[in-house]
N, CA, C and O of each residue as an XYZ file, in Angstrom:
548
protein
N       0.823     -1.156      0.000
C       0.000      0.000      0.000
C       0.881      1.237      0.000
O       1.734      1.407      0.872
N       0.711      1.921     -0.781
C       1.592      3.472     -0.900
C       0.819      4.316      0.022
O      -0.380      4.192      0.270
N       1.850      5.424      0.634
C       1.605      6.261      0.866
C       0.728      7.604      0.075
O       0.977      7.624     -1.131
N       0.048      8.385      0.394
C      -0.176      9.534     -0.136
C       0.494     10.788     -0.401
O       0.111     11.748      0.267
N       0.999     10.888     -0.862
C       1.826     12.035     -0.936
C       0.854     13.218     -0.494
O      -0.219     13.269     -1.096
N       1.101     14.168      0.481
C       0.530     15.510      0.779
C       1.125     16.269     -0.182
O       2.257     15.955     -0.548
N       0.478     17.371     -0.741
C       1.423     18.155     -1.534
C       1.792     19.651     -0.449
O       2.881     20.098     -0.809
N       1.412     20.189      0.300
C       1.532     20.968      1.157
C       1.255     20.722      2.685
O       0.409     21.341      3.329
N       2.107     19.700      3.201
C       1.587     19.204      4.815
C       1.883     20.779      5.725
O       2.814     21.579      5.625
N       0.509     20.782      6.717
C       1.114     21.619      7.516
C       1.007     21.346      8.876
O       0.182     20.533      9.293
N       1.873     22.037      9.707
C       2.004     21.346     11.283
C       1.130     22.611     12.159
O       1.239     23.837     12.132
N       0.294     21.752     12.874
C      -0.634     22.615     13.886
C       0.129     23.144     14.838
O       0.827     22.352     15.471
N       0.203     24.784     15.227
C       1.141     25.151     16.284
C       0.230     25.791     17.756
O       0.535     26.560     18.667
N      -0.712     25.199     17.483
C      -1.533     25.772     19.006
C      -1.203     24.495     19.576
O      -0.437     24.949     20.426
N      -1.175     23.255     19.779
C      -0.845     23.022     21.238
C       0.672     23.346     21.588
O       0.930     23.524     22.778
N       1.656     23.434     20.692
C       3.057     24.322     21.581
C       2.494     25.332     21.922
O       2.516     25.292     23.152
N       1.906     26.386     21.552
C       1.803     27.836     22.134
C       0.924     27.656     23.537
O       0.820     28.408     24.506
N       0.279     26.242     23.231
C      -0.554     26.447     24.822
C       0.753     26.039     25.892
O       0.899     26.601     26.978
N       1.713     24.903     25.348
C       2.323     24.625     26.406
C       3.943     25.609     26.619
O       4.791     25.368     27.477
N       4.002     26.625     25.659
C       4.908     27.927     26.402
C       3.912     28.712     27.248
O       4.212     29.342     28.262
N       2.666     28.603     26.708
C       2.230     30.025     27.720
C       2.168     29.258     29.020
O       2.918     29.762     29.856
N       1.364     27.963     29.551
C       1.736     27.000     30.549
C       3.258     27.096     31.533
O       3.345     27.187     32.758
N       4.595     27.027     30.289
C       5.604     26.932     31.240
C       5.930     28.629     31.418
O       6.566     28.962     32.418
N       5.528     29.590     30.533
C       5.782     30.800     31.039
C       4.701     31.163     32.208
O       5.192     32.062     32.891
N       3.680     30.872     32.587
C       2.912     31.047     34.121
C       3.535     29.965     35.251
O       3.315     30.097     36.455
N       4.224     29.038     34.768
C       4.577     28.222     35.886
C       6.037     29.233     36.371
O       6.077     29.667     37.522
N       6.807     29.436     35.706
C       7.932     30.217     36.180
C       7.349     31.518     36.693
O       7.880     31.847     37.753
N       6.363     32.410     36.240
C       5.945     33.344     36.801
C       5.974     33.325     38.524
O       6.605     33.887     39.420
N       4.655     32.103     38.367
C       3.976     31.935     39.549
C       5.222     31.137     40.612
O       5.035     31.457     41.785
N       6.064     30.470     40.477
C       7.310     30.002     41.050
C       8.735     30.574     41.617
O       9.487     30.247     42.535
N       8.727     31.834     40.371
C       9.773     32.486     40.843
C       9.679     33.543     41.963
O       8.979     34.548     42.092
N      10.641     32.959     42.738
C      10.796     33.741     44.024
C      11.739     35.202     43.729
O      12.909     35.271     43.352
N      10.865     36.211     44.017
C      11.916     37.629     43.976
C      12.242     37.655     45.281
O      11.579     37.240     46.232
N      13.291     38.161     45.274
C      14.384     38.789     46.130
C      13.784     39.999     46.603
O      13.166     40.759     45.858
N      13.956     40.196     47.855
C      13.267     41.619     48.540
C      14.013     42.913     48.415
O      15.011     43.131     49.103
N      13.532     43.793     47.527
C      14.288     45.103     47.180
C      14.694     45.510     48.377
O      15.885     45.571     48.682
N      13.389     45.934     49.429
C      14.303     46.676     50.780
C      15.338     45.839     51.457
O      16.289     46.314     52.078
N      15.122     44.679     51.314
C      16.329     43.876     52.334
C      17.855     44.377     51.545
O      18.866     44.088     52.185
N      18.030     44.995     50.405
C      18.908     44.984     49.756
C      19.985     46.377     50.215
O      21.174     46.525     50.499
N      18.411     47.481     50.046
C      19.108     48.462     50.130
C      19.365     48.721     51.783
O      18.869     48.239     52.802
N      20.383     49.719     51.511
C      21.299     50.159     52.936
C      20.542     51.415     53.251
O      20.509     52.327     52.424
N      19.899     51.511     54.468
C      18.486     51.989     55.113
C      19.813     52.360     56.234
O      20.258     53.413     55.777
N      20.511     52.057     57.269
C      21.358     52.056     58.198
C      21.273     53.700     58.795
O      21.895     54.595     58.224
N      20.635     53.893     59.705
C      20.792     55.277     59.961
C      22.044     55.354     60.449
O      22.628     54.289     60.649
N      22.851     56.848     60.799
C      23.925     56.753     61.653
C      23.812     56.826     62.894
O      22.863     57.561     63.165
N      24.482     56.292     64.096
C      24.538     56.689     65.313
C      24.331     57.809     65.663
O      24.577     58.754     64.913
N      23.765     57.991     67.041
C      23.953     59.205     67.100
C      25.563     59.539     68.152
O      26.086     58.625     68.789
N      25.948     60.514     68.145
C      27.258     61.124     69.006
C      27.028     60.891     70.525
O      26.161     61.297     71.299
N      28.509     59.800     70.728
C      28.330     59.739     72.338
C      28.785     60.807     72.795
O      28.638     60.794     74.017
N      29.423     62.040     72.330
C      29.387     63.534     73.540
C      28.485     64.517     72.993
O      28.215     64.762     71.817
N      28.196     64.877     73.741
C      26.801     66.196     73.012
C      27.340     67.061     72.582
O      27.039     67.480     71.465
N      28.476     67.709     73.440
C      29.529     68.698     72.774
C      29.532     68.703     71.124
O      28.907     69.611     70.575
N      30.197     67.743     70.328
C      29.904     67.293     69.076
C      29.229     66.876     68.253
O      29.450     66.032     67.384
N      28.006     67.694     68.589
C      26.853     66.821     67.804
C      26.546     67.994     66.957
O      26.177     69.003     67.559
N      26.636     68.043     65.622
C      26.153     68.867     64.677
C      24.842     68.979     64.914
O      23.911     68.291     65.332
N      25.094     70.255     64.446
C      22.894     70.610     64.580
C      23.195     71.327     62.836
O      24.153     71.784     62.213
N      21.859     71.092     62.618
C      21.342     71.206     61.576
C      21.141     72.791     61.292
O      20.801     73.676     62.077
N      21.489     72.864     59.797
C      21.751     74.418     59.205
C      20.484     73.994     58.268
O      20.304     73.107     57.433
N      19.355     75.506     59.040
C      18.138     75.884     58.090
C      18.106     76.713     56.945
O      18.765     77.745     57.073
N      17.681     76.600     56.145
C      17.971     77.770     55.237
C      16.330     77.606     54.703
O      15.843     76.541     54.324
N      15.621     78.901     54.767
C      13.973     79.378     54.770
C      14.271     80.009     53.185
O      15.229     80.667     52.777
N      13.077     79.539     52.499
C      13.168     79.741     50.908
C      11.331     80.746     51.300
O      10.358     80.132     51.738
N      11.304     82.505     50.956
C      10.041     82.740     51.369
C      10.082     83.510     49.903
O      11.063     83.981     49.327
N       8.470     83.478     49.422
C       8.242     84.986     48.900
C       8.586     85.919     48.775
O       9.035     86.089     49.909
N       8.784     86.805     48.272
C       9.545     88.107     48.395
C       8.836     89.123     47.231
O       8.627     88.578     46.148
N       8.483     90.426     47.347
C       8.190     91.185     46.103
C       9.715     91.711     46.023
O      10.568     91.553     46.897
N       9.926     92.591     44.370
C      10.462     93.636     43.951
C      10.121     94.725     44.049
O       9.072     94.648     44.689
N      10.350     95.939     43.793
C      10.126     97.215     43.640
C       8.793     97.578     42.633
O       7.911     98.437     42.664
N       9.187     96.286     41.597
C       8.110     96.396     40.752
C       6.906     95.251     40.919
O       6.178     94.792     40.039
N       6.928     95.062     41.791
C       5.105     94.262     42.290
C       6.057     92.866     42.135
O       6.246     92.385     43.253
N       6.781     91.998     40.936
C       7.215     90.899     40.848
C       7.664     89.866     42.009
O       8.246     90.284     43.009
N       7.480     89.021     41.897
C       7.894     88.105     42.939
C       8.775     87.329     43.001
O       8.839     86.691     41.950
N       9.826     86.923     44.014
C      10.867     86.624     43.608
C      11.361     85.827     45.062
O      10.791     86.000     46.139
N      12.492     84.957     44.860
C      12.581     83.811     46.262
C      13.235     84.800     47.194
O      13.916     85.750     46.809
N      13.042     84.578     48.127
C      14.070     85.672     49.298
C      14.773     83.802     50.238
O      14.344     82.696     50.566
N      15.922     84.540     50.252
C      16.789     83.094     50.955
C      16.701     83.668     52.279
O      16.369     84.852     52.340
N      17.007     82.865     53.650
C      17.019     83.949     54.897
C      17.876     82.356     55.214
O      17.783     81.154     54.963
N      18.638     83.241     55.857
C      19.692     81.561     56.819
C      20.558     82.367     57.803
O      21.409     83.255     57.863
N      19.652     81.321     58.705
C      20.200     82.259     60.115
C      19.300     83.308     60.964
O      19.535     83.944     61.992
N      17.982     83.213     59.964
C      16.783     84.063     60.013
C      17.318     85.807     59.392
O      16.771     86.816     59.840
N      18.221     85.861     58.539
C      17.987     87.092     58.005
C      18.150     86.477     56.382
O      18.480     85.385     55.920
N      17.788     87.619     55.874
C      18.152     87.250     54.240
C      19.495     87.581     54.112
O      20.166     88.277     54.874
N      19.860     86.979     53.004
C      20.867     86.880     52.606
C      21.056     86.608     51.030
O      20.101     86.024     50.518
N      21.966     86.883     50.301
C      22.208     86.678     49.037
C      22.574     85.191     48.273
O      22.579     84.221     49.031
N      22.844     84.965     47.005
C      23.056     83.987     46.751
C      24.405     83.274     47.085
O      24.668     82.100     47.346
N      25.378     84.720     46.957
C      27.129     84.564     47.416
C      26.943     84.589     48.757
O      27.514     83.608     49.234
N      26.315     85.369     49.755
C      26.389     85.256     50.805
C      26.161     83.534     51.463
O      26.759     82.912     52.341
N      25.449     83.314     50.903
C      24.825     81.559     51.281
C      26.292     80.866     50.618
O      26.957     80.123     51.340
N      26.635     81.095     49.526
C      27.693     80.246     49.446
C      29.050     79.889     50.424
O      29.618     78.875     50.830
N      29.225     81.556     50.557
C      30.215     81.473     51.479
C      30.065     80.973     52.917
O      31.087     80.666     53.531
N      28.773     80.859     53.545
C      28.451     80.460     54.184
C      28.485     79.122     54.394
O      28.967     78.609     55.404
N      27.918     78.435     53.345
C      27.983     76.872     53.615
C      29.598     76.096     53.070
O      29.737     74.874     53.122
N      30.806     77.105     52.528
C      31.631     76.991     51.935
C      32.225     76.553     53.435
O      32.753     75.488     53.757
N      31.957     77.733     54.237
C      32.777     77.667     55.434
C      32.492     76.270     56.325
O      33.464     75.800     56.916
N      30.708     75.331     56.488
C      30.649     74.769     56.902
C      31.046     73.411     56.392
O      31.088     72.325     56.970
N      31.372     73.815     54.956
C      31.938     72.464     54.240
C      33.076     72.354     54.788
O      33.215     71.145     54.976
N      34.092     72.959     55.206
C      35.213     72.721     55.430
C      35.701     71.658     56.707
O      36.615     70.850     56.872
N      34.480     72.179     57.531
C      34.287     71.432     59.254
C      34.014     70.493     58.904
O      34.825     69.590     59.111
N      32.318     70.050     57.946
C      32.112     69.086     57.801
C      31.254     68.726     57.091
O      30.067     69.012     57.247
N      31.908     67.750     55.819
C      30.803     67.769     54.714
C      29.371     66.921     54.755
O      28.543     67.018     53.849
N      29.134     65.835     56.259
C      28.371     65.526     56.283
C      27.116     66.316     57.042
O      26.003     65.817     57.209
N      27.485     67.538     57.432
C      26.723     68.458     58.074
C      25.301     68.597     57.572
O      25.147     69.259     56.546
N      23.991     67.934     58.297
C      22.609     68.185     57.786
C      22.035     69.801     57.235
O      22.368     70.859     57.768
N      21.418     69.710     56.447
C      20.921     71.329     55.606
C      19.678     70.662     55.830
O      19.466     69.449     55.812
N      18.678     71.842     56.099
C      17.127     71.385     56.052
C      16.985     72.964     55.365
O      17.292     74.071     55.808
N      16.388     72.533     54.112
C      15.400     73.744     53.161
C      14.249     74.175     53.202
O      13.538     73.734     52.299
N      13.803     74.823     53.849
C      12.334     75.165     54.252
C      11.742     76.036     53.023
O      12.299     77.132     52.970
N      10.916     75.873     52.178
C      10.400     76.303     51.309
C       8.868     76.729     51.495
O       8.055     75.970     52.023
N       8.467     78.275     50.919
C       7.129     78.548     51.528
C       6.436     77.604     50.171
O       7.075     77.132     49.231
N       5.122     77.516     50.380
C       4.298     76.624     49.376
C       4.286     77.939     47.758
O       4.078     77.706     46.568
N       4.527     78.921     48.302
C       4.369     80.205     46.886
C       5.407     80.469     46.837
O       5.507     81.696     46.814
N       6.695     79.799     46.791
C       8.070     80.601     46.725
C       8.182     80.008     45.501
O       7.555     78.976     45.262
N       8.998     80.594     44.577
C       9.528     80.251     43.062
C      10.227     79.456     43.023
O      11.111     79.585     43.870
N      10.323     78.497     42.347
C      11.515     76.979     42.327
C      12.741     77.317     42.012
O      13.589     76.432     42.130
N      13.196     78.738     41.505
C      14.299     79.245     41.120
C      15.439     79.326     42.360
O      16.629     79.026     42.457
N      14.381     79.917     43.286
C      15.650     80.001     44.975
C      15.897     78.678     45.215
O      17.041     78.296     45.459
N      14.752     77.762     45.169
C      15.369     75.976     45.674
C      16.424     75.711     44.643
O      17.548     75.797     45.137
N      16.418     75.371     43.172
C      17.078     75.428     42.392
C      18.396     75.612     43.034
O      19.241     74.744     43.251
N      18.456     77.169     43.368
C      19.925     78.070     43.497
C      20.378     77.475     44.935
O      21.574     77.399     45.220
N      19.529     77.127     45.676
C      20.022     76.955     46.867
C      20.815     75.112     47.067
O      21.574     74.721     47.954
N      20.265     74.353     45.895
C      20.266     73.491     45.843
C      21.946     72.697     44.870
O      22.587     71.661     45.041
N      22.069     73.877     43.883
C      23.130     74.207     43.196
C      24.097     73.938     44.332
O      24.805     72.939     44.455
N      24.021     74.971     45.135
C      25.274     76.043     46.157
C      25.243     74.828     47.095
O      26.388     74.472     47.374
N      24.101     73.938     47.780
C      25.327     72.966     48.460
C      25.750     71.966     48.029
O      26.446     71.280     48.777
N      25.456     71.469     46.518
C      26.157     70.701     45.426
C      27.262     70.913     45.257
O      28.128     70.038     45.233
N      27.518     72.513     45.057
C      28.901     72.846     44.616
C      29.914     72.938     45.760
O      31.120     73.019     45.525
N      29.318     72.920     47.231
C      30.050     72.845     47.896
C      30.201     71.103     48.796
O      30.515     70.887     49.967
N      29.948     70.414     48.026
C      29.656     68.806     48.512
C      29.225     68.708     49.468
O      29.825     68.047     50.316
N      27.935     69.348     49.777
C      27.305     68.975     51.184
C      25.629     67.986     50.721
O      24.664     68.665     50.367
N      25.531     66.858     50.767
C      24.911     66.018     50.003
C      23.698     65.897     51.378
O      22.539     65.687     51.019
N      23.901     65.996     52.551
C      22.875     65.570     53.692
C      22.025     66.835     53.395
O      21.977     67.794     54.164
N      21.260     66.746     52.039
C      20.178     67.975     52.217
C      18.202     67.152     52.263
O      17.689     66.167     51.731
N      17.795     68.034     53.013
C      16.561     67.629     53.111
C      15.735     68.846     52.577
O      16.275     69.948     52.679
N      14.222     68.760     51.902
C      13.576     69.810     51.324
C      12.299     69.652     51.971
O      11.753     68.557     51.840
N      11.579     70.771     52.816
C      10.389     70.426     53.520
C       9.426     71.501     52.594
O      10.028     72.216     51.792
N       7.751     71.638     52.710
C       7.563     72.372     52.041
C       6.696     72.950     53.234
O       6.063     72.168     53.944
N       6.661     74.442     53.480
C       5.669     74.715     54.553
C       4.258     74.888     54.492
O       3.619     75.111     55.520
């Protein structure tokens, strides 16, 4: 008895596709992830066993401010007076020197212009002081 010759045989591909999508939900549902927070380094620092040495934290208040001409514009105050943009530099220039891990807390009014955070944000970049925090009031 001969065979038939097919002149165009073709091969059915739905039951493979059922059994990748099968082993792609079994690995889904199997694979165990790894816990992002266990990974990262959360570690606060100690705090200082003499009080003498315990840095305190440098505020710097980001408020509203008009011009002469009605415009509005960031006013920096650190230390509770205003102060300029060079003035702040030199300022935190000096505390970079003591110590670059020294905390900055930025107090920003909710209507102050993003231009003073910006600038203020620049100036302790440029002076490598990286422990900055931004609150908004």
């Amino acid at each position: 008895m001969a065979r038939k010759q097919q002149s165009d045989p073709k091969l059915d591909m739905t039951p493979m596709i059922d059994v990748v999508f099968e082993l792609i939900i079994f690995f889904v549902v199997t694979i165990k992830q790894e816990d992002l927070f266990s990974q990262l380094n959360v570690n606060r620092p100690a705090a200082p066993q003499n009080s003498s040495s315990a840095q305190e934290d440098i505020t710097v208040n980001i408020q509203i401010g008009r011009r002469y001409d009605g415009s509005p514009h960031g006013v920096i105050l650190y230390n509770s007076k205003e102060v300029s943009r060079a003035d702040l530099d030199s300022n935190l220039k000096m505390i970079a020197r003591t110590s670059k891990k020294t905390p900055i807390i930025v107090r920003c009014a909710g209507d102050s212009p993003h231009k003073a955070l910006v600038d203020v944000l620049d100036i302790c970049y440029k002076n490598e002081l990286y422990s900055v925090s931004v609150f908004s009031l």
